[in-house]
Residue, then its C-alpha position, 0 to 999 in steps of 0.5 A: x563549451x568552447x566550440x560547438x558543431x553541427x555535429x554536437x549541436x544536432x546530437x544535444x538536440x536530440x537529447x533535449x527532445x527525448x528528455x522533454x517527452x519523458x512523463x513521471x511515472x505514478x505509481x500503480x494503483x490496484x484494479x479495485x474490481x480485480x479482487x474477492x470482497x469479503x464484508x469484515x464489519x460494519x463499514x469495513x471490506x477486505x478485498x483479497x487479491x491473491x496469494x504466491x509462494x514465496x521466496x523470503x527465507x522462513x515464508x512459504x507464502x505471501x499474499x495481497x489484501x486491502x481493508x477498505x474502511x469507511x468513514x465513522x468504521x472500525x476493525x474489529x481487535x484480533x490478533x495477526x494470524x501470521x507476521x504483514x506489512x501494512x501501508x495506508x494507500x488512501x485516507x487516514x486512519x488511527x491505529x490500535x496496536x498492542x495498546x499503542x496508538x499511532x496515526x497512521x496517514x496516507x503513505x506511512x508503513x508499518x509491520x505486526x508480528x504474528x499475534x500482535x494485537x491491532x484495531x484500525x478506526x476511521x475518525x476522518x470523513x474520507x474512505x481509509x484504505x490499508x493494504x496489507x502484504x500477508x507473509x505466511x510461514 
């Protein structure tokens, strides 16, 4: 920058104030008193959110869930009854699926296929929650 004027100066200006008052974004967390609970097991809640038609060629419907997993909890073994995407908003949990056995820590992401077999444990001592986007054909 060679030469700046008034002009220039007073226009940066503005820009370094507006860039100054701009805030992250955090993402958006579910209003946890929004959904339907339903008691799973021993320690474990699904918290149904609602459900939507859905526009993914060979869906007709997708819908919201949380598991809420308490410490010491487990899910029982079943089969998926339709294909989901999985991701672990809070806490930490280990995951059984089809014999497999992975960690599964806040933020990872996964999928099960229709009939996939899946168990989820709580061995920490924090609450585990795993939403799950429901895509029903």
């Amino acid at each position: 920058m060679d030469k700046l004027n008034r002009r220039s100066a007073l226009a940066f200006g503005f820009v370094a104030a507006a860039a100054a008052m701009v805030k992250p974004v955090a993402a958006q967390t579910m209003d946890m008193t929004a959904g339907k609970d339903t008691t799973l097991a021993p320690g474990v809640v699904q918290r149904a959110y609602g459900e939507s038609p859905a526009i993914i060629p060979g869906f007709k419907s997708v819908s919201m869930r949380d598991i809420i997993i308490q410490p010491g909890s487990k899910t029982g073994e079943n089969p998926m009854k339709n294909a989901m995407v999985c991701h672990i908003t809070e806490g930490e949990l280990r995951i059984v699926q089809d014999g497999k056995t992975i960690t599964a820590k806040k933020n990872h992401v996964w999928t099960c296929d229709k009939n996939t077999k899946e168990q989820a444990f709580n061995d920490g001592k924090a609450v585990g929650i795993m939403r799950i986007t429901d895509l029903m054909a």
